[in-house]
TIBA-672028 format. One record per residue (C-alpha): y, x, z; residue in three letters. Coordinates in steps of 0.1 Angstrom, whole numbers, padded with zeros to 4 digits, always signed. Each point is the difference from the previous one (the first is absolute). Example, Ala and Ser with C-alpha at 12.3 -4.5 7.8 and 13.67 -1.06 7.14 Angstrom:
// TIBA-672028
-0045+0123+0078ALA+0034+0014-0007SER
***
This chain:
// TIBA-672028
+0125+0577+0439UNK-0008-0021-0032UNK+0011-0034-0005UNK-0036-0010+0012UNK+0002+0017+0035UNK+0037-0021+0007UNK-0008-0008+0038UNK+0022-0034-0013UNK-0020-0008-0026UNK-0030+0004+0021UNK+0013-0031+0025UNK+0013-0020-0033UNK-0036+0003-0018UNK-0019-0012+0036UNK+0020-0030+0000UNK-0001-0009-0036UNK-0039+0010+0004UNK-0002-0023+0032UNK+0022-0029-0015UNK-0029+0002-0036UNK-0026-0003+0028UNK+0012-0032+0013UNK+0009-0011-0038UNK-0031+0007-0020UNK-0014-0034-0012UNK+0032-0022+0003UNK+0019-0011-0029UNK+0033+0015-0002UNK+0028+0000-0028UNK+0013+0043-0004UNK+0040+0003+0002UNK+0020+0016-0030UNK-0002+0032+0012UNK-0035+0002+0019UNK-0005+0030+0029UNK-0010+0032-0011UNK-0032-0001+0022UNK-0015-0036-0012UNK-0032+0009-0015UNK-0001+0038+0013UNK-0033+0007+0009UNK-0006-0002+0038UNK-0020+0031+0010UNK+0029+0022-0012UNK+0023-0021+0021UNK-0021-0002+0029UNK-0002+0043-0001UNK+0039+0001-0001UNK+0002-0027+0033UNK-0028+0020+0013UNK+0019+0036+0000UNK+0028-0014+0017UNK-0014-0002+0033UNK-0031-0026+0000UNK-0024+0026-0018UNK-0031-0002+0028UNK+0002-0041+0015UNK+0014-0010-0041UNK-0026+0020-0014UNK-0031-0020+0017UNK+0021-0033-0005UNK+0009-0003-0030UNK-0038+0018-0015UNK-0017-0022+0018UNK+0020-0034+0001UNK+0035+0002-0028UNK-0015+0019-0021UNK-0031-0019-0007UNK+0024-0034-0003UNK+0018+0017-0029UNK-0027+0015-0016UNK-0005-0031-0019UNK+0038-0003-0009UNK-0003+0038-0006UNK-0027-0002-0024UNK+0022-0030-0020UNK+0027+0021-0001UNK-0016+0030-0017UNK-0021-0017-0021UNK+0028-0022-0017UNK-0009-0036+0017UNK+0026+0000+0027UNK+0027+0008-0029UNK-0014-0028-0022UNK+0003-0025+0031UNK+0037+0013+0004UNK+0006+0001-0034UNK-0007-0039-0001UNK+0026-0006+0028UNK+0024+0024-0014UNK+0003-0019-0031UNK+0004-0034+0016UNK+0028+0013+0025UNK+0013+0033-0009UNK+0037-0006-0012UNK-0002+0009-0034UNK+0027-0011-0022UNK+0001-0008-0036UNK+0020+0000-0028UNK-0006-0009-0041UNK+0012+0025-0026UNK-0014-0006-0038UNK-0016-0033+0006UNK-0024+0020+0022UNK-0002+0001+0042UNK+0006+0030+0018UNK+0000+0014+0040UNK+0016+0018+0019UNK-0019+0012+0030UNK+0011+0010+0034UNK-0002+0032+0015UNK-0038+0011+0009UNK-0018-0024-0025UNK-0009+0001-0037UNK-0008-0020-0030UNK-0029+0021-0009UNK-0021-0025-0017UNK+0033-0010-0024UNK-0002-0033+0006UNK+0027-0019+0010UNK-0017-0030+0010UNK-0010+0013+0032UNK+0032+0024+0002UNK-0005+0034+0025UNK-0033-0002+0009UNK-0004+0035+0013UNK+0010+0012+0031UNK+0008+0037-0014UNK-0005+0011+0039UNK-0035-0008+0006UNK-0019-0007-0029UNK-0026+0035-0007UNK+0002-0012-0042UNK+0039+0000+0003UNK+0016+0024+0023UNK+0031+0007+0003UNK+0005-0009-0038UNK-0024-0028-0024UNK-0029+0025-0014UNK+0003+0024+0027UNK-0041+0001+0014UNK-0006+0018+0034UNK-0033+0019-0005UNK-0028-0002+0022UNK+0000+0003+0038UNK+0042-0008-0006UNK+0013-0031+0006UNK+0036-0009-0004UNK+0027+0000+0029UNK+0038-0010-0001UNK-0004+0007-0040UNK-0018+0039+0002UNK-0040+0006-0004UNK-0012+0015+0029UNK-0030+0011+0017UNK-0021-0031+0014UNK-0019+0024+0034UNK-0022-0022+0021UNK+0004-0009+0034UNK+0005+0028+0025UNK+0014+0022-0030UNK+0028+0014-0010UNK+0013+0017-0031UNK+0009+0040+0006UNK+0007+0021-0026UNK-0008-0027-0028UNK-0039-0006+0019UNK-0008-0027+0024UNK-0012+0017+0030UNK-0007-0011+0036UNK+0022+0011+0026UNK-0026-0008+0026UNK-0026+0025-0013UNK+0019+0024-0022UNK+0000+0036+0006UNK+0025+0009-0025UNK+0019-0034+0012UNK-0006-0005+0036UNK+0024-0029+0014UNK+0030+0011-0031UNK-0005+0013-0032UNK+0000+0036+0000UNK-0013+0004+0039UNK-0031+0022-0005UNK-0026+0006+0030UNK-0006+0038+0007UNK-0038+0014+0002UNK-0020-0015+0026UNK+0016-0033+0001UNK-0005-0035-0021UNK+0023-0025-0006UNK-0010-0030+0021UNK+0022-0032+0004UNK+0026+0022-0012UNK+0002+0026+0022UNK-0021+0034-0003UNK-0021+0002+0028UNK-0037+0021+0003UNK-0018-0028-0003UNK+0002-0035-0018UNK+0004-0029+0019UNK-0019-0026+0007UNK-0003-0026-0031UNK+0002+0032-0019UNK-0030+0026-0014UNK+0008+0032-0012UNK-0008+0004-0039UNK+0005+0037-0016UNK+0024+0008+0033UNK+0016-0030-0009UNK+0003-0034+0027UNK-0009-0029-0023UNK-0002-0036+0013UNK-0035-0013-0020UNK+0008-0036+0009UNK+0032-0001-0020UNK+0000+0030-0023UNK-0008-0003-0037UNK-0008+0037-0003UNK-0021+0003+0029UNK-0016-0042+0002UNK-0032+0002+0030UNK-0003+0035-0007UNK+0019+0031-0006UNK+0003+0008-0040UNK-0011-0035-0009UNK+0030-0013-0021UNK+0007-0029-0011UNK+0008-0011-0038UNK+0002-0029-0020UNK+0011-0002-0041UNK+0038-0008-0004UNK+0008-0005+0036UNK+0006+0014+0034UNK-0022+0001+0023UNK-0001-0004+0037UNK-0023+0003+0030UNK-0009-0023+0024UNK-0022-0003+0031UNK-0016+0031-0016UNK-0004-0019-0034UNK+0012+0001-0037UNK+0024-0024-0009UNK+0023-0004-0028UNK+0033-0006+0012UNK+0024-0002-0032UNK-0003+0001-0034UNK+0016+0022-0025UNK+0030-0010-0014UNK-0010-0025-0036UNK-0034-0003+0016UNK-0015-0029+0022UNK-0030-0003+0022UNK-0012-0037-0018UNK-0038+0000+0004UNK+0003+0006+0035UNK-0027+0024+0006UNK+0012+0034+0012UNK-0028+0020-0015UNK+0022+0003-0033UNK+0030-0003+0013UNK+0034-0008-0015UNK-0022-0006-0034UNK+0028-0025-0019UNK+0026+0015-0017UNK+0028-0030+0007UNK+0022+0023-0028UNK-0027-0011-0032UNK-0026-0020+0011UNK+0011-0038-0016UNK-0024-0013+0026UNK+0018+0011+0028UNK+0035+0008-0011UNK+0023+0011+0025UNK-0020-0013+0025UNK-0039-0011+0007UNK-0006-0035-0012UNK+0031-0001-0027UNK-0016-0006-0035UNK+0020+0000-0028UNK-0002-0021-0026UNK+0020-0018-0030UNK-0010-0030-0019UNK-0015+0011-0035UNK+0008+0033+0006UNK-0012+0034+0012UNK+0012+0015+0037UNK+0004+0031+0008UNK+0014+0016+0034UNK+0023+0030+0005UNK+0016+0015+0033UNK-0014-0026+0014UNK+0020-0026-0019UNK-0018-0029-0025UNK+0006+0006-0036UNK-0002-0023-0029UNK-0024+0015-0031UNK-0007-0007-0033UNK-0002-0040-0006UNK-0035-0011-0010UNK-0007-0007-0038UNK+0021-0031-0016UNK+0021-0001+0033UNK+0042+0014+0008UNK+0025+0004+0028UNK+0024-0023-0019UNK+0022-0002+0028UNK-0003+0037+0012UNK-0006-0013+0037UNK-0032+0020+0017UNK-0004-0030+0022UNK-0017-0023-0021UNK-0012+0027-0024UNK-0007-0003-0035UNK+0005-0039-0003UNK+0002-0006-0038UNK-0029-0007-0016UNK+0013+0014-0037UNK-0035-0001-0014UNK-0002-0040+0001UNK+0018-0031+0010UNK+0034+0013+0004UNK+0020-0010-0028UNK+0031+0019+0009UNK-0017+0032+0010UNK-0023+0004-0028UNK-0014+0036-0010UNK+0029+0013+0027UNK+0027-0010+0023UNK+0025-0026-0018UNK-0020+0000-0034UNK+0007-0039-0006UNK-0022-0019-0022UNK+0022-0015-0027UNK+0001-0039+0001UNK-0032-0017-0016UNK+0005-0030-0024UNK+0002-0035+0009UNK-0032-0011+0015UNK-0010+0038+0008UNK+0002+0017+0035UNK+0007+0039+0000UNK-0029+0018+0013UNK-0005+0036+0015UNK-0032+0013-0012UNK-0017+0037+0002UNK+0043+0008+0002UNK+0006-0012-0029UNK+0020-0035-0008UNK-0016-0028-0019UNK+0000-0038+0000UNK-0024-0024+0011UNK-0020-0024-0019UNK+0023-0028-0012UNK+0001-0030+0025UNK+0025-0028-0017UNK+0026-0018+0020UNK-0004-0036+0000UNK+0029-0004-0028UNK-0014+0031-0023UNK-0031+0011-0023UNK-0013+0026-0009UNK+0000-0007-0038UNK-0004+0028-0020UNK-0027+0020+0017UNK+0024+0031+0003UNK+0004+0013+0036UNK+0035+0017-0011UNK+0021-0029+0000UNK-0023-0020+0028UNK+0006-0040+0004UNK+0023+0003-0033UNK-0007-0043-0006UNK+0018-0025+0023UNK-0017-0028-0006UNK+0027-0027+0014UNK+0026+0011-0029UNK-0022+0021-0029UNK-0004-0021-0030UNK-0028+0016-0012UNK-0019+0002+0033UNK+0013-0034+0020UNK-0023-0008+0027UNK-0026+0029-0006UNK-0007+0027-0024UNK+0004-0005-0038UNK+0007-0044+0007UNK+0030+0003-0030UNK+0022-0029-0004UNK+0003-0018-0028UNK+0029+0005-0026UNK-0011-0026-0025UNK+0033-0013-0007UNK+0021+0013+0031UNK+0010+0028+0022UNK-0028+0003+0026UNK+0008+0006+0038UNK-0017+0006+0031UNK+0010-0014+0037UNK-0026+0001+0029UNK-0026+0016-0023UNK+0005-0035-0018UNK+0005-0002-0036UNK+0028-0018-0014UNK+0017-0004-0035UNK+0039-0005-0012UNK-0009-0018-0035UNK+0028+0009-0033UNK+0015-0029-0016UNK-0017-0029-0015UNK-0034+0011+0022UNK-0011-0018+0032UNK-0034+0012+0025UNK-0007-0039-0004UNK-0033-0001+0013UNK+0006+0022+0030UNK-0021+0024-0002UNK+0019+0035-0006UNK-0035+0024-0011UNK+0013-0020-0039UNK+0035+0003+0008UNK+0024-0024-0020UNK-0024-0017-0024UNK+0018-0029-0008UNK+0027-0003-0025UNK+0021-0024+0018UNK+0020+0001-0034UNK-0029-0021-0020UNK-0022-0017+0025UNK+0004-0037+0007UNK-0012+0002+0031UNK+0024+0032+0009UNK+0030-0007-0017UNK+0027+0019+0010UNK-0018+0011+0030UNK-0033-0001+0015UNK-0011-0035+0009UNK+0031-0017-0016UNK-0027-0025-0021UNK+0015-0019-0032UNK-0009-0036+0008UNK+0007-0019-0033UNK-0005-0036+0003UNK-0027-0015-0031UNK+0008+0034-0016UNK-0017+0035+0002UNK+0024+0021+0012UNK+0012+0035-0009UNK+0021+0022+0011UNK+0021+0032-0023UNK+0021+0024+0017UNK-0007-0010+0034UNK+0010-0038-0008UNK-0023-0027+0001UNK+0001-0023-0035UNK-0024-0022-0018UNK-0026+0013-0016UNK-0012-0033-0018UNK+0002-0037+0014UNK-0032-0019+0006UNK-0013-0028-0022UNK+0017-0031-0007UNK+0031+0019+0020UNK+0032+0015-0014UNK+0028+0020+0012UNK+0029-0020-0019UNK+0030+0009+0028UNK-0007+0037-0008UNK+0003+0012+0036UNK-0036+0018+0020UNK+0011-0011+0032UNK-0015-0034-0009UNK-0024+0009-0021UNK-0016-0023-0030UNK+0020-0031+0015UNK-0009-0024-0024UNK-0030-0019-0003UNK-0003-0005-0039UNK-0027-0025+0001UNK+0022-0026+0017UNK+0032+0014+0003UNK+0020-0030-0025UNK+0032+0030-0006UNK-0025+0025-0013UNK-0030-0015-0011UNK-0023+0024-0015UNK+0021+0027-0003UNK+0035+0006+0023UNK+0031-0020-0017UNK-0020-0027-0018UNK+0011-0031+0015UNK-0014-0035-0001UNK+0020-0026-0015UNK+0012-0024+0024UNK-0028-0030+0008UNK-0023+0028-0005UNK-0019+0022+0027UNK-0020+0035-0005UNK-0041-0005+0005UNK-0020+0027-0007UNK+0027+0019-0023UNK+0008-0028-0023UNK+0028-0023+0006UNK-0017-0035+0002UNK+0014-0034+0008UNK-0016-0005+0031UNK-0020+0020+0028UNK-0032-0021+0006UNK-0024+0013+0022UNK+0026+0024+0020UNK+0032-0005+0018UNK+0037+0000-0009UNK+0016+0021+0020UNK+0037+0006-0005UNK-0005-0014-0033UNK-0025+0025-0011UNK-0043-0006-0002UNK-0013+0020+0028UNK-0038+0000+0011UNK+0004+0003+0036UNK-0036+0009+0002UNK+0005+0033-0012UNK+0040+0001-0004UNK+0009+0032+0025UNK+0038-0017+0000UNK-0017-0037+0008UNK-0025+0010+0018UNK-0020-0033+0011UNK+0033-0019-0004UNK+0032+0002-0022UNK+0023+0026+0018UNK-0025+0026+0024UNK+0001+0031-0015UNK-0021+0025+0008UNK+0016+0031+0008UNK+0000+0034-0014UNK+0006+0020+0027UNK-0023+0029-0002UNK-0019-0018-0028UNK-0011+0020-0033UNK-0015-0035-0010UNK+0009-0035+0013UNK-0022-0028-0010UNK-0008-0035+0014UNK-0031-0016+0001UNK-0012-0034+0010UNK+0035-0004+0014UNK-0003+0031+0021UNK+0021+0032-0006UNK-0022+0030-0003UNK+0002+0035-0024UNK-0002+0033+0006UNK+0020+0023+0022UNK+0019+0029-0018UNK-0014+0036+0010UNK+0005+0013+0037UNK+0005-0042+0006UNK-0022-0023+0022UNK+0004-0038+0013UNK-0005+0006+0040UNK+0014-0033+0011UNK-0023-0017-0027UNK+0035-0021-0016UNK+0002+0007-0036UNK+0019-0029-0006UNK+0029+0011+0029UNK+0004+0035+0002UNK-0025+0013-0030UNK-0019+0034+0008UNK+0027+0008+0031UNK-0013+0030+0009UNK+0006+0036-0012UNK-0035+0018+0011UNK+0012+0027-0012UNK+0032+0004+0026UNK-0012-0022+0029UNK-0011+0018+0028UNK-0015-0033+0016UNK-0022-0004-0038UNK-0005+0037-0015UNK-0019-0005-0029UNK-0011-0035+0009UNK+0006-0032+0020UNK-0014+0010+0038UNK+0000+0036-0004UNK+0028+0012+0026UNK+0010+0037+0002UNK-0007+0013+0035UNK+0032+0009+0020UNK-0021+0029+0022UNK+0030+0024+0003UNK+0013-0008-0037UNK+0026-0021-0009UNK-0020-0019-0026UNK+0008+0001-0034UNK-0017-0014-0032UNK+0001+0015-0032UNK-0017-0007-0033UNK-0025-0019+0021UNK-0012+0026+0026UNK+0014+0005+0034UNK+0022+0034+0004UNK+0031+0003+0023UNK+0014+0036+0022UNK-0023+0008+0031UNK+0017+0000+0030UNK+0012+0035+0017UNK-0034+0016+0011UNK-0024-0022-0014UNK-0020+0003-0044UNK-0021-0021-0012UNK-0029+0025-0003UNK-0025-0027-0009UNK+0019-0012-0035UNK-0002-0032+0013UNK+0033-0012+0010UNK-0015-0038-0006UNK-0018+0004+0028UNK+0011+0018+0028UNK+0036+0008-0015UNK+0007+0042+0015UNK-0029+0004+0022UNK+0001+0034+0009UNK+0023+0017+0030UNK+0004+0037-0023UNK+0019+0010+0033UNK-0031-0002+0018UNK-0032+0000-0022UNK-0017+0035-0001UNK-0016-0013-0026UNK+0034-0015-0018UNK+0024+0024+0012UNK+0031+0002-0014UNK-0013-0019-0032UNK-0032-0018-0015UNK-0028+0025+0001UNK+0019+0030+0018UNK-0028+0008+0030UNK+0006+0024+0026UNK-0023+0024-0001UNK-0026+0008+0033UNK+0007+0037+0016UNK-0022+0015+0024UNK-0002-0006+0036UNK+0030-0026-0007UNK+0007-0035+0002UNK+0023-0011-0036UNK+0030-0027+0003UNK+0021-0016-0023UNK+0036-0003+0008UNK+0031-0011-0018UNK-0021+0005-0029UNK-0009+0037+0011UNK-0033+0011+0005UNK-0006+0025+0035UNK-0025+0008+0019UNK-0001+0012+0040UNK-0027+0025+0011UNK-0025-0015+0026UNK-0015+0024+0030UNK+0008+0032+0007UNK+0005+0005-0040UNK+0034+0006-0016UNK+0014+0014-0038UNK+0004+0034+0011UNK+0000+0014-0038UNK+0026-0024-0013UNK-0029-0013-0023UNK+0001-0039-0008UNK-0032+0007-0016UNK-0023+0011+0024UNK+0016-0025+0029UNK-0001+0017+0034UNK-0023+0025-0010UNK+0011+0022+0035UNK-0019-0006+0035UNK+0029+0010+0030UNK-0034+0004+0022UNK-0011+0034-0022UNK+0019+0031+0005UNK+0024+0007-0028UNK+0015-0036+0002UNK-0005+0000+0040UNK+0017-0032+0013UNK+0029+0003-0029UNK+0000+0009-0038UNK+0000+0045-0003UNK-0010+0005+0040UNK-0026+0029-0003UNK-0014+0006+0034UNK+0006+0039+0012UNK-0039+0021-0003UNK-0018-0009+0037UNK+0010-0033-0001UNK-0012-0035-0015UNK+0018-0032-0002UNK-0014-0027+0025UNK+0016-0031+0008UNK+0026-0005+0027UNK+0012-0035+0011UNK+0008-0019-0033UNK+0005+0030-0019UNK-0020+0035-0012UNK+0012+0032+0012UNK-0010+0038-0003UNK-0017+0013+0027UNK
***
């Protein structure tokens, strides 16, 4: 007796046939080791649990009701659909346990299951016992009208059959096998409900001498010789009619219509791999399917499988974009110049079109060196392109994109304006001397000034210098003056006063004072009366008329409080903030600390702010650079617009943040957010290409594939 025919095995398949009955459709997790008979194909079980003592009441129950349950269950099994549902619970729950050698994962799978696919994501998906593509061993195939049990190929007979001598043959009918293989009816007699008897019974018509049962035989279906047949799968008989009731193994019944039976082949068709219904398909690349198992192709044009993981296919786009996958996996674009971006383009590197930081310029027109200028420290480009700073007579500098100047000895910026640099020699000007604004004031003298010191140049008429000394100037009035009377050291002889130059004996018309003629109408030391002097503060001339002091302020000099006579020209317009340049012309103190200087009103900006209108008069530092797009980072620096953007200003950096469903997907500050995440390609996130069948649609506050 073969292995088959075990009267043990017999009771051991019925129950494991009886206990997949009540299971088919629930969920269920397989053990370690699954039972041989999970997945063995009912009708030859239900022949084994017939032949040990059931064979005439099984036979009519299990046809009629069991069978017909299972067929479905059957048909998944053969065809490959009931090993692709296990396989998806098998790799969830099958104990499978894991190890990493070489930086790379590997399984070791327990008894009865493989890793067929090699991949060790969804460990031992196979169930080596049951599956027709894998029996027994991965690549092992059961051909057709087999199906695998406990690991071996064997003969898949439909119900009521049994396999004799390597043939499915029914017992019930069988001449040759009449109730047992190898019991063969003598002459006269017919096998009928396996026993030879003379005539057939009832249920049964007698076909060539043989008793066939034409409601349930697929040789004999309604009629004697009509058989039954259907491409790539087994047919039964029912009721006296056709019906398919498995499919071959690696072939699947997925239009439904009998007539062309088991027409899929589940082992190649990428539409139906493995089982009806299962498409494959990669993103950007072709699919293919093989024993019934999805395989990744050849990646579309400008596309790679960077990652070498099937599951989200070829997901580089190499071709463009991608600046560290460029022409191939890891090809890394080099890094651009200042002001550039790297760009991926028909897989080769390149830069994009040069878009300046707020602090830098493009100055020379070559793309090779990019935003080479910055324009808060380059002398020779402060503030913008090709705005040099003066060197007339000093080192230039550059703060802020602000010119400035450090002037050499015996120099001095005096009139504050640095595009001249130092103009003045503060060496030989009077109204510089020494140091810009320091104005020789020499009273009744014009003044002069040699090596940086103020002197006198030449006293005024009718005045002399007789003490020698520039601080007081032509002291000594030598029209009246009775010690040096016309000239300085001739003195009057006693009884004697000085009028007009000449010692004379009396004064006349104008007054002694101090024992010396003075004209008090126009006497700058007697000024209206013997002893006001009119002071020479500031003065480059001091005069008295009609009794009143008046003259002429020296240079960068002016009378504000209108008191000649007091305080002479008091005020330096030249230095004072509150009077830059004139009486009533204040410096504004708009973020500035006002300063004056050679008449016009300069001073340091406060932190964040320029006077971008070159009129710190006015409105002192008007402009926030932290915050102007148009004044960002410096006078004149705008932030350029960008596509689909909105462009800020902070902390004197210009920046920009995409509006809508846009975003910078190609790293270009140029072209702004050139990429919409509601196209495929860039579907809800920069690089999402949706998978061939599917379009991106939108899905809550986002865009998915779908």
């Amino acid at each position: 007796m073969s292995g088959s025919d075990d009267p043990d095995s017999y009771g051991r398949r019925a129950l494991a046939l009886a206990g997949l009955a009540l299971c088919v459709g629930c969920a269920f997790s397989p053990p370690l080791a699954p039972p041989s008979d999970v997945g063995a194909p009912p009708d030859a079980a239900l022949d084994v649990a017939m032949d040990a003592a059931m064979d005439a009441a099984m036979d009519a129950a299990m046809d009629a009701g069991l069978d017909v349950s299972l067929d479905a269950a059957t048909d998944a099994g053969l065809d490959g659909s009931l090993d692709v549902s296990r396989d998806a619970a098998t790799d969830s729950a099958v104990d499978r346990p894991e190890a990493c050698q070489g930086d790379a994962c590997s399984v070791a799978c327990a008894p009865g299951y493989g890793n067929c696919d090699g991949m060790v994501a969804n460990g031992c998906e196979t169930n080596l016992g049951a599956d027709n593509r894998h029996c027994g061993a991965c690549g092992n195939t059961c051909a057709g009208g087999q199906a695998c049990v406990d690991g071996a190929c064997r003969l898949t007979c439909s119900a009521g059959q049994r396999v004799c001598s390597g043939q499915c043959v029914s017992v019930q009918t069988d001449n040759r096998h009449c109730g047992a293989c190898g019991l063969v009816c003598g002459a006269g007699t017919v096998c009928s409900s396996a026993a030879c008897t003379s005539t057939c019974a009832g249920g049964t018509t007698a076909c060539s001498g043989v008793c066939r049962d034409l409601a349930n035989d697929p040789g004999h279906c309604g009629a004697c010789g009509r058989a039954c047949s259907f491409p790539n799968g087994v047919a039964g008989c029912r009721m006296g009619a056709c019906a398919l009731s498995a499919c071959a193994a690696g072939f699947a019944d997925c239009d439904g219509a009998a007539a062309n039976g088991c027409e899929t082949s589940t082992g190649t068709d990428a539409t139906n791999c493995g089982a009806c219904g299962n498409r494959c398909q990669f993103a950007n690349a072709s699919a293919s399917c093989s024993g019934g198992r999805c395989a990744m192709g050849a990646c579309n044009a400008g596309f790679r499988d960077c990652n070498t993981n099937a599951l989200d296919g070829c997901e580089v786009n190499t071709a463009s974009g991608d600046v560290a996958n460029c022409g191939g996996c890891g090809v890394s674009c080099p890094p651009p110049p200042i002001g550039t971006s790297a760009v991926c383009a028909g897989s080769r590197c390149g830069t994009s079109s040069v878009s300046c930081p707020s602090d830098r310029r493009d100055c020379n027109a070559t793309s090779g060196d990019g935003c080479e200028a910055v324009i808060l420290t380059d002398v020779n480009n402060c503030g913008a392109c090709g705005a040099r700073c003066s060197a007339t007579g000093g080192a230039p500098g550059c703060a802020g994109g602000v010119c400035s100047i450090a002037c050499s000895g015996g120099l001095g910026n005096c009139d504050g304006v640095v595009a001249n640099g130092c103009e003045t020699s503060t060496s030989t000007s009077a109204a510089n001397c020494g140091g810009c604004n320091r104005v020789c004031s020499i009273p009744n003298a014009t003044a002069s000034c040699v090596a940086g010191v103020c002197g006198v140049a030449r006293c005024n008429e009718g005045f002399g210098d007789c003490d020698g000394m520039p601080a007081n100037g032509c002291e000594r009035n030598l029209l009246s003056d009775s010690a040096h009377c016309g000239a300085c050291g001739t003195a009057c002889l006693a009884g004697r006063v000085c009028s007009g130059a000449v010692c004379q004996v009396s004064c006349g018309s104008l007054s002694v004072c101090g024992g010396t003629c003075r004209d008090t109408s126009i006497d700058p030391d007697n000024c209206g009366a013997c002893g006001t002097v009119c002071s020479a503060n500031g003065m480059a001339t001091r005069t008295c008329g009609a009794a009143t002091c008046n003259g002429v302020c020296s240079a960068g000099r002016a009378n504000c409080n209108a008191n000649l006579q007091s305080d002479g020209c008091e005020t330096d317009i030249n230095t004072t903030a509150a009077a830059c340049g004139g009486c009533a012309l204040p410096c504004s103190a708009n973020h500035v600390a006002p300063v004056c200087s050679g008449g016009a009103c300069t001073g340091a900006c406060e932190a964040g702010f320029a006077d971008c209108d070159a009129s710190k008069r006015s409105n002192g530092c008007e402009t926030a650079v932290t915050s102007d797009v148009a004044n960002c980072g410096g006078c004149g620096v705008v932030c350029p617009t960008r596509a689909n953007a909105s462009v800020s200003c902070a902390a004197g950096a210009c920046g920009y943040a995409c509006t809508g469903s846009f975003r910078n997907c190609d790293g270009m500050d140029a072209n702004g957010c050139e990429a919409d995440l509601r196209v495929s390609g860039n579907c809800g996130a920069c690089g999402v290409t949706c998978p061939t069948g599917q379009s991106c649609v939108a899905m809550a506050a986002s865009f998915v594939c779908q």
